[in-house]
N, C-alpha and C positions, 0 to 999 in steps of 0.2 A: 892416821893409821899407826898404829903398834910396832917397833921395832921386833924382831925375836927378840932380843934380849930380854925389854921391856913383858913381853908377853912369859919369858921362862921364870922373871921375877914374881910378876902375878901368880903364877901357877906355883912355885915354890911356896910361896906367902900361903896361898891357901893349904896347903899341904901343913906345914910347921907352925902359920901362925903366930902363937907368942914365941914359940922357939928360933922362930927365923933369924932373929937378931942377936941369940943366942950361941956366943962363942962355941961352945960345947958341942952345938948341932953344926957349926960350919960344914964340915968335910959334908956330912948330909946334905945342904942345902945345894951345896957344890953340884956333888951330884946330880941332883933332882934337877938344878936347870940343865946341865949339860943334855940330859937324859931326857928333858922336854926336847931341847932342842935337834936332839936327833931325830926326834920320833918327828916333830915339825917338817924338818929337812927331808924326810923320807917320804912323807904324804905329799910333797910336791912335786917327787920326782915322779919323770915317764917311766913305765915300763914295757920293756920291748914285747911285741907279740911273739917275738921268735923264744923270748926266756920266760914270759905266763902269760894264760889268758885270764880274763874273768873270770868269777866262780859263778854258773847260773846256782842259783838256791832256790827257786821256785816264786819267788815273787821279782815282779820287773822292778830294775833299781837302774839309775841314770849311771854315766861316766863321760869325760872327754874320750873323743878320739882325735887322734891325728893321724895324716894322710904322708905317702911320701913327698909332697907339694910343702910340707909344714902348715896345711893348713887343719885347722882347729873345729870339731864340729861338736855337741851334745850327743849324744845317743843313748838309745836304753835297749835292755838287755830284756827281752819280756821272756823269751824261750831260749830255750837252749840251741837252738841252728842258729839266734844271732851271733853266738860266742864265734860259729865260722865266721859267718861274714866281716868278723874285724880282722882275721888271719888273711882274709882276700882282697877286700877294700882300705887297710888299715895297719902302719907301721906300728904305733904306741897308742897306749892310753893311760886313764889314771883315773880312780875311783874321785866319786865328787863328795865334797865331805857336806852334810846335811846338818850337821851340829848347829 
C-alpha cells in the first residue's frame, strides 16, 4: 500500500509531468501535493451527525456509519427518511469513496 506522500507525488507527477522536476514549477508542485494531501486527510475523516447529515440526491448511494458502541456498519441512503435514521441509530459517518 501507498504512503500519502507516495500517492500526493503520483498525483503531482500527473498534474506537471515534464514540469514536475522542473525548478521553476516547484512552489507549484509543493503546493499541489500538500493540497492532495489535505483533500485525502478530509475524506477519511468522520463527520459528526450532530455538524451534517448526508445529502439524499435521489439516487441511493452507500456510506459508513458508526454507532455510539464505535462500531462500524455499511449503510445506504435510498430515501430521504434514512437520512433520520442515522440522527437516531448513528453518531458519525463518512461517504465511501467508489473511485
Amino acid at each position: 500500500m501507498k504512503t500519502l506522500h507516495e500517492l500526493a507525488i503520483e498525483y503531482a507527477k500527473s498534474i506537471y509531468q515534464e514540469e514536475y522536476d522542473d525548478p521553476t514549477f516547484a512552489p507549484d508542485v509543493f503546493q499541489t501535493k500538500n493540497d492532495f494531501a489535505a483533500g485525502y486527510k478530509a475524506a477519511k475523516e468522520w463527520i459528526s451527525v450532530e455538524d451534517e447529515l448526508p445529502q439524499y440526491t435521489g439516487q441511493e448511494f452507500p456510506l459508513l456509519l458508526k454507532d455510539s458502541s464505535g462500531e462500524i456498519f455499511i449503510g445506504y441512503i435510498e430515501e430521504e427518511s434514512d437520512i433520520t435514521d442515522c440522527i437516531h441509530h448513528y453518531t458519525h459517518w463518512r461517504p465511501i469513496n467508489n473511485d
